[in-house]
N, CA, C and O atoms as a GROMACS GRO file, in nm:
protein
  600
    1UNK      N    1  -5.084   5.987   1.134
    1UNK     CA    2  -4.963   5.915   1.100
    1UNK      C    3  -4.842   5.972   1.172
    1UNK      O    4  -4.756   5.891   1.207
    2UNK      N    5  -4.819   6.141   1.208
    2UNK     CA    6  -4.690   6.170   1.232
    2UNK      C    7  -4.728   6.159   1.431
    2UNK      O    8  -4.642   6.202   1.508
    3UNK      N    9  -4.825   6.114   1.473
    3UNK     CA   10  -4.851   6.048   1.608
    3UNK      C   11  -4.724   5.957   1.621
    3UNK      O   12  -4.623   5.982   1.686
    4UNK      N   13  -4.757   5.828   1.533
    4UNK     CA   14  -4.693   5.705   1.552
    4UNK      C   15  -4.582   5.716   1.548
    4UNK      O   16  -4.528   5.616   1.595
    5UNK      N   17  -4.501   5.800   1.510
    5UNK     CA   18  -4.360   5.783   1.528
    5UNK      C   19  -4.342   5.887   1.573
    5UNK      O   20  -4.220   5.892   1.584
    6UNK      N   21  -4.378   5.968   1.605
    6UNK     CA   22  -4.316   6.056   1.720
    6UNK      C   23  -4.271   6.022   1.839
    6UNK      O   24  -4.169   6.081   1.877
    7UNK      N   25  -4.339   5.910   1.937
    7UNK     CA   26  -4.278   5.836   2.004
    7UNK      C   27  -4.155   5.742   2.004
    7UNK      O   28  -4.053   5.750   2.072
    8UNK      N   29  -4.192   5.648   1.905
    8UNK     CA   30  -4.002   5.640   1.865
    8UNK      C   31  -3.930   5.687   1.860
    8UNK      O   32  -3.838   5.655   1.936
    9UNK      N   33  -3.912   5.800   1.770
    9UNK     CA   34  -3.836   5.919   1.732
    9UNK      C   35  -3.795   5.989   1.864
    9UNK      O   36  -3.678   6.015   1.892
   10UNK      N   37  -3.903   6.018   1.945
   10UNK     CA   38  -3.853   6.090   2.080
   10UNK      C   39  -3.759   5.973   2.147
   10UNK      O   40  -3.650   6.014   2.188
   11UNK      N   41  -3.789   5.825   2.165
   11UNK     CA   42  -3.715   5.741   2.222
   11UNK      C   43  -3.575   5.734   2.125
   11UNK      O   44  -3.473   5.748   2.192
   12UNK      N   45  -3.557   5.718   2.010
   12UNK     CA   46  -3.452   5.704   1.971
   12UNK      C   47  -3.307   5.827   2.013
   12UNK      O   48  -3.185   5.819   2.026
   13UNK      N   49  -3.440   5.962   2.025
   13UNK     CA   50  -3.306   6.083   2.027
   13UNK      C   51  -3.296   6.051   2.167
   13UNK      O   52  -3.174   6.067   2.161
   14UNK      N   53  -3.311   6.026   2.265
   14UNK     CA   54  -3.311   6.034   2.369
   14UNK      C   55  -3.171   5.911   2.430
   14UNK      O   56  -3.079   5.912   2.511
   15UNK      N   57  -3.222   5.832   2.345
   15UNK     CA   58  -3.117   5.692   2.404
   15UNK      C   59  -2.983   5.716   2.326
   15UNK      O   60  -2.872   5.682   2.368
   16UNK      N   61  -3.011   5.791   2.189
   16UNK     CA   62  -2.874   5.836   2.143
   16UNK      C   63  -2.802   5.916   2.177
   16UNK      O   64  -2.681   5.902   2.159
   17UNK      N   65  -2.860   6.039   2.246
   17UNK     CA   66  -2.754   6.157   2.364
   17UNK      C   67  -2.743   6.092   2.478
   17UNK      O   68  -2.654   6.155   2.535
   18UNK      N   69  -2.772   6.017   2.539
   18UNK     CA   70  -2.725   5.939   2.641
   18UNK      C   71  -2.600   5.912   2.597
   18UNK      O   72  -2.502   5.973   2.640
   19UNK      N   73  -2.590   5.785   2.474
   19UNK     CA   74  -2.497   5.704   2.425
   19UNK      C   75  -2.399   5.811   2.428
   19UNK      O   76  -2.308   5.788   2.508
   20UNK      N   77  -2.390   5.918   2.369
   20UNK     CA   78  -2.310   6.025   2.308
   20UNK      C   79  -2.235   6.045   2.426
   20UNK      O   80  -2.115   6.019   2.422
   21UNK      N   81  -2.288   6.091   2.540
   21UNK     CA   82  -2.221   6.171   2.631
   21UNK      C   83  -2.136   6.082   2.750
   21UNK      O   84  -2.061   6.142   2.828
   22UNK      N   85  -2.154   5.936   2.757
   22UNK     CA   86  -2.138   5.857   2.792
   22UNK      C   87  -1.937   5.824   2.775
   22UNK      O   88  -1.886   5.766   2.679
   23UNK      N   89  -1.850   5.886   2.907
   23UNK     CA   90  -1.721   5.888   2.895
   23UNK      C   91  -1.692   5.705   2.862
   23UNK      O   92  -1.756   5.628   2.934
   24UNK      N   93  -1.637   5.669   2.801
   24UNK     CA   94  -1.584   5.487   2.790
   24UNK      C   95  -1.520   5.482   2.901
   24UNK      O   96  -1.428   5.560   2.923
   25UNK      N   97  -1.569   5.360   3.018
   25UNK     CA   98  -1.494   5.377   3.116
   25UNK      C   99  -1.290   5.356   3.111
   25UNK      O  100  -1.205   5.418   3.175
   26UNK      N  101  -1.272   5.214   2.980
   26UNK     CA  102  -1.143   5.248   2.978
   26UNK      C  103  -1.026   5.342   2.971
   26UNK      O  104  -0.909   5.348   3.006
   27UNK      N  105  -1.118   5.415   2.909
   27UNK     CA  106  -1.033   5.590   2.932
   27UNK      C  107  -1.010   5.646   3.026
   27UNK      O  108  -0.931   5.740   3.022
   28UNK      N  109  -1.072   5.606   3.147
   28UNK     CA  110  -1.108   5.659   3.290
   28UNK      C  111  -0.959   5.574   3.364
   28UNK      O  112  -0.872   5.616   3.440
   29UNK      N  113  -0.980   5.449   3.305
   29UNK     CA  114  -0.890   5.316   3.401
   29UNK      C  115  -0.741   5.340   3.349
   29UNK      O  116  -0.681   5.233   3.355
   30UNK      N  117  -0.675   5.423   3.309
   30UNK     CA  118  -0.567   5.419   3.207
   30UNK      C  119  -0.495   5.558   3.289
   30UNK      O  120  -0.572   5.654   3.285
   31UNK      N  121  -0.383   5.582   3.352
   31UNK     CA  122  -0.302   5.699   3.404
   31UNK      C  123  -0.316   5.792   3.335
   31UNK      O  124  -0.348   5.903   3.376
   32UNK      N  125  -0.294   5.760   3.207
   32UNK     CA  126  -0.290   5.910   3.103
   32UNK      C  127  -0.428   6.044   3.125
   32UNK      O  128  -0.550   6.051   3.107
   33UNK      N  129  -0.346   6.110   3.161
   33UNK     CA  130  -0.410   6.259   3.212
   33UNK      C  131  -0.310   6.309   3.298
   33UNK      O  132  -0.197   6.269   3.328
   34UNK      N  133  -0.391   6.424   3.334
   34UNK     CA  134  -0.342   6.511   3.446
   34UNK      C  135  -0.376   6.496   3.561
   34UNK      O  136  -0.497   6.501   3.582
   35UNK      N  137  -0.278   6.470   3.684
   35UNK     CA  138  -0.308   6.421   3.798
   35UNK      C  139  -0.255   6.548   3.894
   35UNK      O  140  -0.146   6.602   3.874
   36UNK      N  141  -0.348   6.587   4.001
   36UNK     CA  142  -0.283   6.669   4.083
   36UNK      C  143  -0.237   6.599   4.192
   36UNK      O  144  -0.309   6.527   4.260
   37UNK      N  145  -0.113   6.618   4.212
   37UNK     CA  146   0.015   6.557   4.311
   37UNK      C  147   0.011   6.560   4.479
   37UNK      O  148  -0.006   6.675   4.518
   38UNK      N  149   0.021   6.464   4.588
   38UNK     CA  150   0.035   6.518   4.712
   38UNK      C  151   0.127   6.443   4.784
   38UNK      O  152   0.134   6.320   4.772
   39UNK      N  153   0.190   6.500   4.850
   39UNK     CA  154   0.286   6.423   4.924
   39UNK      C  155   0.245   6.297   5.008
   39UNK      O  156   0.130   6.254   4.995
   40UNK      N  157   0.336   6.235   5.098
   40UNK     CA  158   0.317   6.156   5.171
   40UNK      C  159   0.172   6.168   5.277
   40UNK      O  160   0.076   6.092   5.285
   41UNK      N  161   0.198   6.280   5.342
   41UNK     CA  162   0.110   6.372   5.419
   41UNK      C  163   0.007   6.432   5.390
   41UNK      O  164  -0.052   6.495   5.478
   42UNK      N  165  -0.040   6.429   5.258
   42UNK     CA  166  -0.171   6.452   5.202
   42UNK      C  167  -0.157   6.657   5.158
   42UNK      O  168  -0.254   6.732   5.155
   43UNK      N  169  -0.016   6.699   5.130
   43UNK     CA  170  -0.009   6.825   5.129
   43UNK      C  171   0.016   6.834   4.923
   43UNK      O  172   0.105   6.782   4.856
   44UNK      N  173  -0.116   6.931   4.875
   44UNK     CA  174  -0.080   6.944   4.762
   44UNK      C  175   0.101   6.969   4.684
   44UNK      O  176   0.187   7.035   4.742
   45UNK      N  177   0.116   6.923   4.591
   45UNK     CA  178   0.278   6.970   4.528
   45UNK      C  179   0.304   6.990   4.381
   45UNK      O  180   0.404   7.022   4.316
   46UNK      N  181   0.164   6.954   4.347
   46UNK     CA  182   0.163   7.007   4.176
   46UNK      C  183   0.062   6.977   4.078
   46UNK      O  184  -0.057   6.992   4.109
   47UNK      N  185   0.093   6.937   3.967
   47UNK     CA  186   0.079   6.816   3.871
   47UNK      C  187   0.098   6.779   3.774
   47UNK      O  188   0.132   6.864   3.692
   48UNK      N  189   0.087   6.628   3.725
   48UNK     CA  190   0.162   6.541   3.664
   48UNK      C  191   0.098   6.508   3.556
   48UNK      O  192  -0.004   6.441   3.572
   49UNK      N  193   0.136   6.544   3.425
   49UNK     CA  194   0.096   6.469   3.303
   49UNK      C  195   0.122   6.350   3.261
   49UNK      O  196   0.230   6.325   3.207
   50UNK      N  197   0.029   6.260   3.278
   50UNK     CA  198   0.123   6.080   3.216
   50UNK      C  199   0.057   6.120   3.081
   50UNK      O  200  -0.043   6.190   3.061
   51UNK      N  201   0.136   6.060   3.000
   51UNK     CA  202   0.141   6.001   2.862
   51UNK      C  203   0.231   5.904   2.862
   51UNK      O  204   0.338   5.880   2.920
   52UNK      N  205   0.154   5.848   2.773
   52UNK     CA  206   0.165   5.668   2.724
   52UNK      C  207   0.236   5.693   2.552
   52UNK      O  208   0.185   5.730   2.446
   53UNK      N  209   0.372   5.651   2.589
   53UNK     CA  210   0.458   5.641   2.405
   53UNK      C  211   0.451   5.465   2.407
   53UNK      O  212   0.455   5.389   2.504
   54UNK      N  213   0.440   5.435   2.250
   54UNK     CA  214   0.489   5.283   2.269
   54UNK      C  215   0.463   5.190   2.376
   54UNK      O  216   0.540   5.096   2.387
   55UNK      N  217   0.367   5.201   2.457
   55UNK     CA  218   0.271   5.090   2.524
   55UNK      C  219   0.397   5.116   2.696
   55UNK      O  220   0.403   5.047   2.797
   56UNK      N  221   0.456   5.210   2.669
   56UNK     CA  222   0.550   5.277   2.829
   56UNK      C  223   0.502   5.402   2.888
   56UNK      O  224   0.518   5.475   2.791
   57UNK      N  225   0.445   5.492   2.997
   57UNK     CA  226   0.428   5.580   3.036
   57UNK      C  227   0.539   5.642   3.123
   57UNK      O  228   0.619   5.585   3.197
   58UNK      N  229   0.524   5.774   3.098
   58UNK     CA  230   0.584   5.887   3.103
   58UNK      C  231   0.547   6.009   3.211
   58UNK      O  232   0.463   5.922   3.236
   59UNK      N  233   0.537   6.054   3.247
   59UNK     CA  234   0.502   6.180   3.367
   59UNK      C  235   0.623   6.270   3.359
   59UNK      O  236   0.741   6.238   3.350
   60UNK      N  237   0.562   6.404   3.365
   60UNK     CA  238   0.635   6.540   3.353
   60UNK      C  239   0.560   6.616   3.487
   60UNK      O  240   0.454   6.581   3.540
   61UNK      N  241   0.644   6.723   3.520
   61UNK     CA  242   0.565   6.817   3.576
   61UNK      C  243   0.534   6.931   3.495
   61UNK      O  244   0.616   7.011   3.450
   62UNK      N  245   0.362   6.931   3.474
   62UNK     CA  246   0.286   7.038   3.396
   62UNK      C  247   0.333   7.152   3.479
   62UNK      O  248   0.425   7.221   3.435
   63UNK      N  249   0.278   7.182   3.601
   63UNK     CA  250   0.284   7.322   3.701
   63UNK      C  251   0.267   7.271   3.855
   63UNK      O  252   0.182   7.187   3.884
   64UNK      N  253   0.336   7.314   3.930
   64UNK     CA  254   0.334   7.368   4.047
   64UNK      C  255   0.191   7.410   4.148
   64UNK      O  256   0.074   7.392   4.115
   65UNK      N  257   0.215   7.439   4.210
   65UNK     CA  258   0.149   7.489   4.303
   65UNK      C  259   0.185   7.611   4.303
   65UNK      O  260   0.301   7.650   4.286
   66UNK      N  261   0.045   7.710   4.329
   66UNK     CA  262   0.053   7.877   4.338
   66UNK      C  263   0.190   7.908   4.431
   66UNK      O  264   0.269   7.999   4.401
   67UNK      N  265   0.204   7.840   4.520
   67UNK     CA  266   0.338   7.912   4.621
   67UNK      C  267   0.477   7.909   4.500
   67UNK      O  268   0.556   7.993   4.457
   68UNK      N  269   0.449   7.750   4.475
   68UNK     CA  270   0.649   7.734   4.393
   68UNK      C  271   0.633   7.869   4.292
   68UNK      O  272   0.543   7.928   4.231
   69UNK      N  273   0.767   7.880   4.311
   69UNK     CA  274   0.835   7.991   4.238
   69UNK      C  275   0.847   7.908   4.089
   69UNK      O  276   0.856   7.785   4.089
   70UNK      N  277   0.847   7.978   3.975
   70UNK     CA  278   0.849   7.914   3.840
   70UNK      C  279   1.014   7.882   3.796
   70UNK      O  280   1.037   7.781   3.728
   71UNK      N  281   1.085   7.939   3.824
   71UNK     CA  282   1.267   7.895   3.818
   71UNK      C  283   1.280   7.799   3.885
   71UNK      O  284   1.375   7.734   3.842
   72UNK      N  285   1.210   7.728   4.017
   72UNK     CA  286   1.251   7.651   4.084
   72UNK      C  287   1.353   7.515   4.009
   72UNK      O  288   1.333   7.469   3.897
   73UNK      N  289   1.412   7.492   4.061
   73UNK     CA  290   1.528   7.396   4.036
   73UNK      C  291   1.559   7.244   4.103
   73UNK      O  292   1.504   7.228   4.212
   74UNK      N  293   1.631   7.144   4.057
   74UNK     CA  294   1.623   7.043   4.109
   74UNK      C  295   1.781   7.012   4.182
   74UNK      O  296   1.880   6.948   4.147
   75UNK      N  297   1.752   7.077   4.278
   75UNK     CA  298   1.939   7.140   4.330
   75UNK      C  299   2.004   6.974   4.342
   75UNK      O  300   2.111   6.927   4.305
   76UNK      N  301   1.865   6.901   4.424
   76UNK     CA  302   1.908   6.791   4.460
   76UNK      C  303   1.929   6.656   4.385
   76UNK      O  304   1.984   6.563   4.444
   77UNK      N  305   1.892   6.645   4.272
   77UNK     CA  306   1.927   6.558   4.186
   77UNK      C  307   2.054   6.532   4.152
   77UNK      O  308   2.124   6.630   4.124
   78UNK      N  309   2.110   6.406   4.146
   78UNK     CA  310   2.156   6.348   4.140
   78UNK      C  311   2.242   6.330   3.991
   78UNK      O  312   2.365   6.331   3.992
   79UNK      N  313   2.161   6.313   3.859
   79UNK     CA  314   2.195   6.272   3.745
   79UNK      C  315   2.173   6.367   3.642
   79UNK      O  316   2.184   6.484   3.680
   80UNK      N  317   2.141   6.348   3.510
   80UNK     CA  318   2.175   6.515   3.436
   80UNK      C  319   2.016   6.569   3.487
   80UNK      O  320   1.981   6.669   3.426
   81UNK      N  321   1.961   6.541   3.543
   81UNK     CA  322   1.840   6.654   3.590
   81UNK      C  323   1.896   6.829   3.703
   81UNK      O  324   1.842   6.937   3.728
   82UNK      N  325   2.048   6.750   3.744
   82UNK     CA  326   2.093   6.845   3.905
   82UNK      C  327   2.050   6.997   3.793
   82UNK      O  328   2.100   7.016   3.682
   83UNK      N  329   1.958   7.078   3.852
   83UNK     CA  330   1.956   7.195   3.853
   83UNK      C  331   1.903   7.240   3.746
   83UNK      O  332   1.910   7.357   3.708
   84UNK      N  333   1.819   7.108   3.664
   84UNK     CA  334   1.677   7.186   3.550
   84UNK      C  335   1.588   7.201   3.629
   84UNK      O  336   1.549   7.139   3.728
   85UNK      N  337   1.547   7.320   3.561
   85UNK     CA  338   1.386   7.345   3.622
   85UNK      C  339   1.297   7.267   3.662
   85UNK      O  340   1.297   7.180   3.575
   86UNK      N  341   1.220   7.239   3.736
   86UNK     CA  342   1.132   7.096   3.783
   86UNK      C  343   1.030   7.131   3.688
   86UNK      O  344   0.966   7.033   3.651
   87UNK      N  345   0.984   7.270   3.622
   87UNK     CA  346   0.867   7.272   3.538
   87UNK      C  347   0.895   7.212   3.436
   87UNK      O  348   1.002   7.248   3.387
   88UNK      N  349   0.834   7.123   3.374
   88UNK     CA  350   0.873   7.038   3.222
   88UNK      C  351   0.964   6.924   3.279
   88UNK      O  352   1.026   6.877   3.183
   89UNK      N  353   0.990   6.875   3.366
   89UNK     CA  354   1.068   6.796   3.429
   89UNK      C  355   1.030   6.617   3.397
   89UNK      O  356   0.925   6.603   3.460
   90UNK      N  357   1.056   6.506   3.344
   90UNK     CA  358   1.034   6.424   3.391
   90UNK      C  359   1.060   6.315   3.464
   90UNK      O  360   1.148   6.229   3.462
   91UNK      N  361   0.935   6.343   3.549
   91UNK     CA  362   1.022   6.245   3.670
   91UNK      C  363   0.956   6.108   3.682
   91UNK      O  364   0.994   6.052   3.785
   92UNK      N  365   0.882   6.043   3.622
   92UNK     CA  366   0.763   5.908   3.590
   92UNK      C  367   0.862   5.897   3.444
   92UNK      O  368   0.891   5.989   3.367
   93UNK      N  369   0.910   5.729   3.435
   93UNK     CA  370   0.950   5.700   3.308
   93UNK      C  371   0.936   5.548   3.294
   93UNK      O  372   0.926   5.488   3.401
   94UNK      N  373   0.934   5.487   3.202
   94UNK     CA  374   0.930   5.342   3.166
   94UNK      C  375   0.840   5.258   3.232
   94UNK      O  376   0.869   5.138   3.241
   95UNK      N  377   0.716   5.309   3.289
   95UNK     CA  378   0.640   5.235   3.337
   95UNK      C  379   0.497   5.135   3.242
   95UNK      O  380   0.398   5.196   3.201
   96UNK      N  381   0.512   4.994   3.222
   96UNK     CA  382   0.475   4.930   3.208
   96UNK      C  383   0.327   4.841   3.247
   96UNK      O  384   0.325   4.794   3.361
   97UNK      N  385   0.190   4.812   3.149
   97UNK     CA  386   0.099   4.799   3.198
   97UNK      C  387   0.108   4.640   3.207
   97UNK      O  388   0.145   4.565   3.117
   98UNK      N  389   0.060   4.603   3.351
   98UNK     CA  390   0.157   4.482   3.439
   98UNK      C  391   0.002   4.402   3.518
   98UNK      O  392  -0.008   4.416   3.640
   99UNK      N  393  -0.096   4.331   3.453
   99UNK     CA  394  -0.200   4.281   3.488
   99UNK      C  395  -0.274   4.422   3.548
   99UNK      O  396  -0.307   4.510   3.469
  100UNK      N  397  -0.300   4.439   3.709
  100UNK     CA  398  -0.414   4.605   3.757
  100UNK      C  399  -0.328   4.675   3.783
  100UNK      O  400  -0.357   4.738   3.884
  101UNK      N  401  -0.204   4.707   3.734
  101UNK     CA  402  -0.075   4.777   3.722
  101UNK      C  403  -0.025   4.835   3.641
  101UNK      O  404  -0.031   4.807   3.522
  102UNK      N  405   0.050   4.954   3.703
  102UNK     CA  406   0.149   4.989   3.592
  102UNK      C  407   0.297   4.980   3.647
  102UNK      O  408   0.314   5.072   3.726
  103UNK      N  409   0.396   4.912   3.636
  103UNK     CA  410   0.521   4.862   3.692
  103UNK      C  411   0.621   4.862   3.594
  103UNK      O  412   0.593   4.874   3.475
  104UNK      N  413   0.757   4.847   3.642
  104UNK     CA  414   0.860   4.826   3.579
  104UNK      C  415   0.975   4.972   3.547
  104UNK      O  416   1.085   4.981   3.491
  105UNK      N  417   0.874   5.080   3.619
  105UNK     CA  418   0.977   5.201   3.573
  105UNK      C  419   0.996   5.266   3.683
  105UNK      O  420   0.961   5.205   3.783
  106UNK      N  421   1.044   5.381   3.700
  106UNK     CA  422   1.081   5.463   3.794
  106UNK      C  423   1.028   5.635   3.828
  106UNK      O  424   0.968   5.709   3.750
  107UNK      N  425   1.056   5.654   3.916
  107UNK     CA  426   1.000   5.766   3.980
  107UNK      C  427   1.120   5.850   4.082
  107UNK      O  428   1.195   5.814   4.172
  108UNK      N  429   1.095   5.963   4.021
  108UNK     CA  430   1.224   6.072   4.091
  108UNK      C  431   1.148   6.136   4.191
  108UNK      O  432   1.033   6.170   4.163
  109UNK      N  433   1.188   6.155   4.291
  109UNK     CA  434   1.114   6.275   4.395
  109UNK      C  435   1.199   6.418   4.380
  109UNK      O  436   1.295   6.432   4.455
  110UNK      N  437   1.178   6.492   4.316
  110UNK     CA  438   1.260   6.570   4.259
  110UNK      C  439   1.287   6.665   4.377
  110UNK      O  440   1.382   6.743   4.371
  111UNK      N  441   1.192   6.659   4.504
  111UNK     CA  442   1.268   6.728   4.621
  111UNK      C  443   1.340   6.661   4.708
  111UNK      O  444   1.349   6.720   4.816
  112UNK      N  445   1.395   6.558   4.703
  112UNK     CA  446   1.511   6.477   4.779
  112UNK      C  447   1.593   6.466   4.624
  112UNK      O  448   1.711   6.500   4.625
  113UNK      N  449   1.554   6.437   4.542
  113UNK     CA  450   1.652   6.411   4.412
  113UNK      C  451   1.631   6.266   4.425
  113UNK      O  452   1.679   6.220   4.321
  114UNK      N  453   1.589   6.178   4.490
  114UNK     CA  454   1.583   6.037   4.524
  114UNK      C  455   1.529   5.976   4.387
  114UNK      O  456   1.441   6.041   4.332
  115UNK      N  457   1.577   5.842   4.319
  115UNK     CA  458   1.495   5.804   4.222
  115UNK      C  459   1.493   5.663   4.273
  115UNK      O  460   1.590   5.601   4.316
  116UNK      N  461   1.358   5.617   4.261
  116UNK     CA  462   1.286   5.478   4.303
  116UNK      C  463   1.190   5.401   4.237
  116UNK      O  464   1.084   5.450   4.198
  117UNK      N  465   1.220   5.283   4.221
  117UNK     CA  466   1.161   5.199   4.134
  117UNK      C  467   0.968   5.256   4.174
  117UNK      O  468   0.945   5.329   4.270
  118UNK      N  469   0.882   5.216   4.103
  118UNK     CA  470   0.724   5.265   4.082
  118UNK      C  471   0.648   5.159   4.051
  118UNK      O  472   0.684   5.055   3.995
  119UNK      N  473   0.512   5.197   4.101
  119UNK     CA  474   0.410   5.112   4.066
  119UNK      C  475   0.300   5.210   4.090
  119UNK      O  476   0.265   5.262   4.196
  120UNK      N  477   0.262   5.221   3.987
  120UNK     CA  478   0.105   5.301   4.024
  120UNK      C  479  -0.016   5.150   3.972
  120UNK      O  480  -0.022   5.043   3.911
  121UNK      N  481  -0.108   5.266   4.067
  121UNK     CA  482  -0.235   5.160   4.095
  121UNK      C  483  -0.379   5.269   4.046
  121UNK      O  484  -0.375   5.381   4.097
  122UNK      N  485  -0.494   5.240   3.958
  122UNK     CA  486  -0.590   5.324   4.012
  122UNK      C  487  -0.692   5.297   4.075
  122UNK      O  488  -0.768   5.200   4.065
  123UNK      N  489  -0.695   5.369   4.130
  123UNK     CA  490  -0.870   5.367   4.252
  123UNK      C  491  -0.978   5.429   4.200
  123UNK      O  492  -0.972   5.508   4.106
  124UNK      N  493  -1.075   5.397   4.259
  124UNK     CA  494  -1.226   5.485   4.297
  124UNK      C  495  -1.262   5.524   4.126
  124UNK      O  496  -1.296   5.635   4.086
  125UNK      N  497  -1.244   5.391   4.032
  125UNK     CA  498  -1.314   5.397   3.905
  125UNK      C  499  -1.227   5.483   3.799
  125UNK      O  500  -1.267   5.529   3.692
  126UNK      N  501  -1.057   5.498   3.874
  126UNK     CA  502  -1.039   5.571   3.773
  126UNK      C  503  -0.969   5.752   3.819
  126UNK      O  504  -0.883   5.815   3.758
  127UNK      N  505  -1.042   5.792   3.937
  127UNK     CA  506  -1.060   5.908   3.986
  127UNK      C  507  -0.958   5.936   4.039
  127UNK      O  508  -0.907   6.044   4.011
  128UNK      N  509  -0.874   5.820   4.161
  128UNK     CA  510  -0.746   5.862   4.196
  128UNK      C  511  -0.662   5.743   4.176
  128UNK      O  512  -0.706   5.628   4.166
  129UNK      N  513  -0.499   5.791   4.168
  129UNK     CA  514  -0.393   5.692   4.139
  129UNK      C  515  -0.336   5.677   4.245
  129UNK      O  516  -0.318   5.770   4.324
  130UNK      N  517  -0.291   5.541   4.269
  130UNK     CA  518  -0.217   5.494   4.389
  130UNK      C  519  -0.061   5.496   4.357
  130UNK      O  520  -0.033   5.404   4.281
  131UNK      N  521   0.046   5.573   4.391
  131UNK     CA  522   0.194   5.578   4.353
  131UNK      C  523   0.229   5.545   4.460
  131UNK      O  524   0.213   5.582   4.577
  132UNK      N  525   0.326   5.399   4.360
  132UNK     CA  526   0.417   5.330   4.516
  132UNK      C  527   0.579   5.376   4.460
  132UNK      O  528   0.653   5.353   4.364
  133UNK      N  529   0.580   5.440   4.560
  133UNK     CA  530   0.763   5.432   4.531
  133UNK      C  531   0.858   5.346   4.619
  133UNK      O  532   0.852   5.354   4.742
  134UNK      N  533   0.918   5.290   4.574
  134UNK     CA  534   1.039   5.169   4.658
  134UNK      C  535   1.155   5.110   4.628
  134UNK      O  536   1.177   5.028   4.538
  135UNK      N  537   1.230   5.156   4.708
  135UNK     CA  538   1.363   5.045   4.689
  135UNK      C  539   1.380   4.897   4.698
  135UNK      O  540   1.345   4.832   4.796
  136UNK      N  541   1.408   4.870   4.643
  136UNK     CA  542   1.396   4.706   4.616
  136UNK      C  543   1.253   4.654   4.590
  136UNK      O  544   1.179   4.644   4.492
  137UNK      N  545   1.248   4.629   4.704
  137UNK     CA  546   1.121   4.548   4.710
  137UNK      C  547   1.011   4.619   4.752
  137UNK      O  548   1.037   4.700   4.841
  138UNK      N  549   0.888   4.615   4.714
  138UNK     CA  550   0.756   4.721   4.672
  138UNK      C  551   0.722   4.767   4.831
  138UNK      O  552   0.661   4.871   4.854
  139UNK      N  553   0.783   4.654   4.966
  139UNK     CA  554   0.751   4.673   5.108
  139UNK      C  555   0.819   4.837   5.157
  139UNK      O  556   0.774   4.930   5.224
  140UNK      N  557   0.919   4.815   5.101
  140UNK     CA  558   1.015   4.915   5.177
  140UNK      C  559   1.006   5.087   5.060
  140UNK      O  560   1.070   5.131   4.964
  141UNK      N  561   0.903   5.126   5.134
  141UNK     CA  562   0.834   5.257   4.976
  141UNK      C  563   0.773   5.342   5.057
  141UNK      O  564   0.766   5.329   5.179
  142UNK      N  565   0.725   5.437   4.988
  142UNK     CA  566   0.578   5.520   5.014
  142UNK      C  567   0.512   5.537   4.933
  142UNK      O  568   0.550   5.545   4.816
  143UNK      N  569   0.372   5.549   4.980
  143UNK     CA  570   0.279   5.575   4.863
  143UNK      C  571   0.195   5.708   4.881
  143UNK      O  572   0.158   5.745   4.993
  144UNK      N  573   0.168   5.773   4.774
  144UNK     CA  574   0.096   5.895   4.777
  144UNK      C  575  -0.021   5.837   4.698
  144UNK      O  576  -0.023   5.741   4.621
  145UNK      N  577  -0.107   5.909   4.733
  145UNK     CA  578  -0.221   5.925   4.651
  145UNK      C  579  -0.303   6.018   4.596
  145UNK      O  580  -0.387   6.077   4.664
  146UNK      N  581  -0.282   6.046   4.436
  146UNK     CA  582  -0.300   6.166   4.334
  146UNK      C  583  -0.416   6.170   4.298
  146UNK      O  584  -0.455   6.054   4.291
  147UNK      N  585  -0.514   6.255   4.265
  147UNK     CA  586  -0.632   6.255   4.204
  147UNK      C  587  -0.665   6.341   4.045
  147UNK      O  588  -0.629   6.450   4.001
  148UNK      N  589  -0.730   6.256   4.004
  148UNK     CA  590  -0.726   6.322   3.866
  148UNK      C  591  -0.804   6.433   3.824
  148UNK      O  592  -0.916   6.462   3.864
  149UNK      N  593  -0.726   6.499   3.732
  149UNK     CA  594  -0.780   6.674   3.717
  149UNK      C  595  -0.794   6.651   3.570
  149UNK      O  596  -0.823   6.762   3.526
  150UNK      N  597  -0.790   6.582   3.490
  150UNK     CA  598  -0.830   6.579   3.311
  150UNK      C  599  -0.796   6.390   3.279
  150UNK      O  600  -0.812   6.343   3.167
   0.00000   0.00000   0.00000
């Protein structure tokens, strides 16, 4: 008798730790995490925590790169950011989920001090984010592309 269901039993545990370990891909498709940062030029520069308040996302800078100094400052900003620390900084705000988008908010380059309307995009299942930054119109921008670290 304990033959006959041992086989089930082995099939059942088996298809249930699958199930278990199995990430939901929407969690994957969604900005929120930690993204490590690169410039235009593909040169590391940090990274970025999005969190999502009230159906709007948000981005801070978690940490730096081993070179930046931890006082570093935002000499070049413009608005009450001129000369907080870039660590804890946020520079991703009011961005909006916009059909395979997230749109409607803005983005500081906290080493020009420049702030420019945003659109992030994700790629490759999830793995990396597409950041458009632009004045006016989405043509006249740059885009970096961040990859995710959590």
């Amino acid at each position: 008798m304990l033959i006959l269901f041992k086989k089930p039993i082995i099939f059942l545990w088996c298809f249930l730790m699958l199930v278990s370990f199995q990430v939901p891909a929407t969690d994957l498709m969604t900005p929120v995490g930690l993204w490590k940062s690169f410039d235009d030029q593909g040169k590391h520069t940090g990274y970025i925590r999005i969190t999502e308040q009230q159906g709007r996302l948000s981005g801070v800078i978690e940490r730096g790169t081993p070179e930046d100094k931890p006082d570093k400052r935002c000499t070049l900003c413009k608005d009450a950011r001129k000369d907080q620390l870039m660590l804890g900084m946020e520079i991703i705000w009011n961005l909006r989920h916009e059909g395979d988008e997230y749109s409607g908010g803005e983005i500081l380059d906290p080493l020009s001090g420049n702030i420019y309307r945003a659109k992030l995009t994700m790629l490759d299942g999830g793995s990396k984010l597409k950041v458009r930054g632009y004045l006016g119109i989405s043509l006249f921008g740059r885009t970096q592309i961040w990859i995710r670290e959590e």
